[in-house]
C-alpha positions in Angstrom: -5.6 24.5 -7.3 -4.7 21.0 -6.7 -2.4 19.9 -3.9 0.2 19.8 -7.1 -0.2 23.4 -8.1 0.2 24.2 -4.4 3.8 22.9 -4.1 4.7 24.1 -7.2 3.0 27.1 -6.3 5.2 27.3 -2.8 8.3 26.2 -4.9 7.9 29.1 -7.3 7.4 31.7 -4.5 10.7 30.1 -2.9 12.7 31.2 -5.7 11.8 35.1 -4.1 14.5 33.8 -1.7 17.2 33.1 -3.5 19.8 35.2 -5.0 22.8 34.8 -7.2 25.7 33.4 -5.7 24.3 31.4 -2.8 25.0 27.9 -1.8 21.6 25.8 -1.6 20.7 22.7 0.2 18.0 21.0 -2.3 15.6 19.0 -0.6 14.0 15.4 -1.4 10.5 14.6 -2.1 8.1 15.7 -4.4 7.3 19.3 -3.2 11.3 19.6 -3.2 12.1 18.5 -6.6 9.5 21.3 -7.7 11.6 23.7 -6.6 14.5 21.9 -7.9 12.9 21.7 -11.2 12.1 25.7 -11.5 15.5 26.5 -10.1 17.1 24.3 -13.0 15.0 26.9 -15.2 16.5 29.9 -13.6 19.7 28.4 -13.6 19.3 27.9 -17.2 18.9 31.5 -17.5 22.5 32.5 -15.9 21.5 32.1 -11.9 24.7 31.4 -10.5 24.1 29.0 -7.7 25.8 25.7 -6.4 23.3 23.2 -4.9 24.6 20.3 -2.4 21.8 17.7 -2.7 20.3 16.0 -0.1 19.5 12.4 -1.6 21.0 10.7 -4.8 17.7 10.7 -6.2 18.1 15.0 -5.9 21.5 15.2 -6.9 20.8 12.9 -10.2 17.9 15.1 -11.2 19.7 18.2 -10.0 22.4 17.4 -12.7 20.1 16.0 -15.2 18.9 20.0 -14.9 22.7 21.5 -15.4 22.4 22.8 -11.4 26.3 22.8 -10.4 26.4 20.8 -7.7 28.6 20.4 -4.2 28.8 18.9 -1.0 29.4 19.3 2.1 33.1 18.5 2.4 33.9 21.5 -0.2 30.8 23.5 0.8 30.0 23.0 4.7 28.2 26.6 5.0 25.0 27.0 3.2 22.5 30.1 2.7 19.2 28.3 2.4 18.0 24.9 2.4 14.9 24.2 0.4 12.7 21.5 1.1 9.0 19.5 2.0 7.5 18.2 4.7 4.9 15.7 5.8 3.5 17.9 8.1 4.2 21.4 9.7 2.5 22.9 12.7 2.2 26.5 13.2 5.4 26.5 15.4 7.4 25.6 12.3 7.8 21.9 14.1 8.2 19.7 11.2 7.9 15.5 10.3 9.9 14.7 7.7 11.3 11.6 6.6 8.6 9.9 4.4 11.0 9.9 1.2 13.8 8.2 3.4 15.8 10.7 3.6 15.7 12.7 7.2 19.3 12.0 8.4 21.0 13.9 5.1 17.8 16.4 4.9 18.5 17.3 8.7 22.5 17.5 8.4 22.2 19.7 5.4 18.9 21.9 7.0 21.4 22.3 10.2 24.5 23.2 7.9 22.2 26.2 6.0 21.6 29.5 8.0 17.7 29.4 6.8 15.6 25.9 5.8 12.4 27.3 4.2 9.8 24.8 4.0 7.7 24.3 1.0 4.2 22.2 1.3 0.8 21.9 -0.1 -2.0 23.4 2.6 -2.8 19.3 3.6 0.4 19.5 5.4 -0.3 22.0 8.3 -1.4 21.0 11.2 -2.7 21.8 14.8 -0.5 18.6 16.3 2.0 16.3 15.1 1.9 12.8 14.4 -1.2 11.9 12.1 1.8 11.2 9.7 4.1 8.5 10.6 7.3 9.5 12.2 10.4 8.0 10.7 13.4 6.9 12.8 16.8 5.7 11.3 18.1 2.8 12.9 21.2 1.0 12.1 20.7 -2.0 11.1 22.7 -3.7 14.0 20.6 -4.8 17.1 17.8 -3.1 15.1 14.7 -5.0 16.9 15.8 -4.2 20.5 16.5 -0.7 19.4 12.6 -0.8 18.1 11.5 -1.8 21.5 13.6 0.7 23.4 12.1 3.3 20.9 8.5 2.1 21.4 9.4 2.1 25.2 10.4 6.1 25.2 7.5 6.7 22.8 4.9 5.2 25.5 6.7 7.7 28.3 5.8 10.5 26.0 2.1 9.3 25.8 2.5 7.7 22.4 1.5 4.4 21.1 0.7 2.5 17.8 2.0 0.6 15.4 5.7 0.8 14.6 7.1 -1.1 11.3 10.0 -1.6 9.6 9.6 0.5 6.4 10.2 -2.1 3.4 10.8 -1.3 -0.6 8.7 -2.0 -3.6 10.1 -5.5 -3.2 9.1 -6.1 0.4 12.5 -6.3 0.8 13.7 -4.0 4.1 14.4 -0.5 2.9 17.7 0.5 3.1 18.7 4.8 3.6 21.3 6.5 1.3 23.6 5.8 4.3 22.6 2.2 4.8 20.0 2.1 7.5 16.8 1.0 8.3 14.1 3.5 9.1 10.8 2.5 11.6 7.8 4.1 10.8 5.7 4.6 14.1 1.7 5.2 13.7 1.6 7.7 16.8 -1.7 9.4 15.4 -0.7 12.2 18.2 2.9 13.2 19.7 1.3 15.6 22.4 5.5 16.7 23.5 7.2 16.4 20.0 10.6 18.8 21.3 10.6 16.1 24.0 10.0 13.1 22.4 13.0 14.3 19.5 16.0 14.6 22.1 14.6 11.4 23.9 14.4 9.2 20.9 18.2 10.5 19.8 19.2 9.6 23.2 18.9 5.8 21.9 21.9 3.4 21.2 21.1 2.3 17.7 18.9 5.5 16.6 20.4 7.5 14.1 18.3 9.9 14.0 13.9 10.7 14.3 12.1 12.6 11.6 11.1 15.7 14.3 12.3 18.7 12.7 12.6 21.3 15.6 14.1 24.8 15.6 15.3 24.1 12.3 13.3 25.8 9.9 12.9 29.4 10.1 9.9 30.2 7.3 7.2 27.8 5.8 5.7 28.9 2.1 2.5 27.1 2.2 0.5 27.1 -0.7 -3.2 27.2 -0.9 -6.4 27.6 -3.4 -6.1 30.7 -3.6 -2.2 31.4 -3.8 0.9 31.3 -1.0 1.0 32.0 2.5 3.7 32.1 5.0 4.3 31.1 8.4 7.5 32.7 10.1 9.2 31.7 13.1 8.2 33.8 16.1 
């Protein structure tokens, strides 16, 4: 199986999960809008569900699929959120972020009484960090809030290179709520539940990419089918 089949795989074994009625947070990303995609199926077979999205790029495919959709205003309790991750450690610690969009992933995740993460086996791993983590910065005072954040970082015994993430254009990349997001190359992040409430501790961070106690079960899948990691 390809790393492909694997999340569509995982997204397909996800659906085990869901029943009718329920209130879904739908995930962004490509592993996400798998699930997205087979749950429009089901839903075109008389699943009765109402998703709140977690990106505009969800919600527009979500609808494209004839998913009823909500949000958080008229739906602020949710079953299950669905979505990917960069990377997953065996602790269910998560990054997330790389699609731009960990703030509303997070605030949705936090808003469902389970987030089940979906992935392709690349994503596990022993420690955090070989993936970039993604912080969202507002845009105001952005470059001293980059060195406060690369100051904590250091404290936390990690260093690299940290960049303003930038579009297709070059031009700075903007969230779905208007902010910037710094990718930082840590390679390693040996405390990540440390490093999560220090970086949120920041003026000018919105939020960090470190996903922790959030998620609750990981479908992973593999060559040879799914497995899962549950929380302990």
């Amino acid at each position: 199986m390809t790393a492909d089949d694997q999340k569509k795989a995982a997204a397909i074994r996800a659906l085990d999960y869901v029943k009718p009625g329920m209130k879904l947070g739908l995930g962004t990303g490509s592993t996400a809008e798998h699930f997205v995609r087979v749950l429009g199926d089901k839903v075109k077979q008389g699943l009765d569900v109402v998703g709140v999205p977690t990106s505009e790029r969800t919600g527009k495919l979500a609808a494209s699929l004839g998913i009823p959709l909500s949000n958080l205003d008229d739906t602020p309790r949710l079953d299950i959120t669905v979505d990917g991750a960069d990377e997953l450690d065996r602790e269910l610690r998560l990054i997330k972020g790389g699609g731009g969009a960990l703030l509303r992933e997070k605030i949705v995740a936090t808003a469902s009484d389970r987030m089940i993460v979906i992935a392709d086996a690349s994503k596990v791993v022993e420690t955090l960090g070989a993936f970039p983590l993604p912080v969202e910065v507002i845009p105001f005072g952005a470059s001293v809030t980059a060195r406060k954040i690369a100051e904590v970082a250091s404290a936390f015994g990690c260093t690299g290179k940290m960049s303003r993430r930038a579009d297709e254009y070059g031009e700075p990349f903007f969230t779905d709520s208007e902010n910037f997001i710094y990718d930082c190359e840590f390679v390693r992040i040996p405390d990540p539940d440390g490093l999560a409430a220090a970086l949120n501790r920041i003026a000018g961070v919105v939020d960090n990419g470190l996903f922790i106690g959030i998620a609750s079960l990981a479908i992973v899948g593999t060559p040879s089918g799914t497995d899962i990691i549950e929380k302990n």
